[in-house]
N, C-alpha and C positions, 0 to 999 in steps of 0.2 A: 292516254295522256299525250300531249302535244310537247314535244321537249323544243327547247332553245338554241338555235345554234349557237355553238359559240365564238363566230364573228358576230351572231348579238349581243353577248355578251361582253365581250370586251369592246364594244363601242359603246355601250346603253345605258342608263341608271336604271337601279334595278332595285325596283320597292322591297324591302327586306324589314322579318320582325327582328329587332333585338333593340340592342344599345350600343351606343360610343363612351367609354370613358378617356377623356384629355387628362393626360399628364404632364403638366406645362411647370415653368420654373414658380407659377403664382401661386402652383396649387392643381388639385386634381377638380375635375366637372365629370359630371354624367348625364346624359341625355337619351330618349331612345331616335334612335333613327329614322331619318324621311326614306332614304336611299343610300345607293351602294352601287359604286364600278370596281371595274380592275383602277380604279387612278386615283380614286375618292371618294368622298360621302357627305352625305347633308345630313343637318340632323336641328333637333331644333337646340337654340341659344340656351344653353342652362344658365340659370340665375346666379348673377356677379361675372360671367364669363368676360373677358375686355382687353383678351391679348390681341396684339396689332393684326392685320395681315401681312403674311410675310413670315410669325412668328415660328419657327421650329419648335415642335414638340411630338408626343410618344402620344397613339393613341392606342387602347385595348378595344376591339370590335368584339361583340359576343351579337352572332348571328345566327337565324335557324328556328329549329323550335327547342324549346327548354333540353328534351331529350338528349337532344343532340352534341350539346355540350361543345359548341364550335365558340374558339377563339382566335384571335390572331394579334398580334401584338405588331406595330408599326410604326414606323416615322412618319411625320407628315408636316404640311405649314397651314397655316390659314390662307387661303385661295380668297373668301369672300366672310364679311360678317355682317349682318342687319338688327334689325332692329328684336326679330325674332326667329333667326336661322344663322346657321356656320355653317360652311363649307370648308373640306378642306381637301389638300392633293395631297397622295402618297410619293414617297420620297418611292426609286425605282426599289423593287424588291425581286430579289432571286427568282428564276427560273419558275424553281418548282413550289414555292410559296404563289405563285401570279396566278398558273396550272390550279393549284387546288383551289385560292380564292376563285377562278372561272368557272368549278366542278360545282362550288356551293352555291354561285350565284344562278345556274342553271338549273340547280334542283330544288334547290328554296325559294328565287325569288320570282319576283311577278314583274315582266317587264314590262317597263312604262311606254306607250306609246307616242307621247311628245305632244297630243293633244291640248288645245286649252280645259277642257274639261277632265283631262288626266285622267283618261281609262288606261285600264290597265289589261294587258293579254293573259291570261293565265298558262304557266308552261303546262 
């Protein structure tokens, strides 16, 4: 098995299974995920979602596989929203919170290689 560095890592989006749940002042949303860096994540629009960009809120990452039982709990704001995707950036997080999101992005996820056809390298 091919592992990822992790200066790929923390520059990369990095396909990952799970979900985001937003915990906003409106209300909570759950979505599963497009992607995942050390800075951020995409995921698709959950239905009624319509807080601004800009806005501050708490999101729960559940990534990995089932087994695994990975969560992470974070701040973040809205970076971008469309019509059927949100983005968002993490607010800076400790040291060793950054460290282990980097451990599980390299062991579970599938880096993107930035193609228009969006293949993906498997670690």
């Amino acid at each position: 098995m091919v592992q990822m560095a992790q200066s790929d890592v923390r520059r990369s989006r990095v396909r990952m299974d799970g979900e985001a749940i937003i915990r906003g002042p409106e209300g909570d949303w759950r979505a599963p995920l497009h992607d995942l860096s050390i800075t951020g994540l995409h995921m698709r629009r959950p239905s009624g979602f319509a807080l601004p960009v800009g806005q501050a809120l708490e999101v729960e990452v559940r990534c990995g596989p089932p087994e695994a039982e990975i969560d992470f709990l974070l701040m973040a704001r809205v970076a971008r929203i469309d019509a059927t995707t949100v983005g968002l950036r993490f607010a800076p997080m400790p040291g060793r919170m950054a460290r282990t999101l980097e451990r599980v992005l390299a062991h579970y996820g599938t880096l993107r290689t930035g193609s228009p056809d969006d293949p993906v390298v498997r670690p």
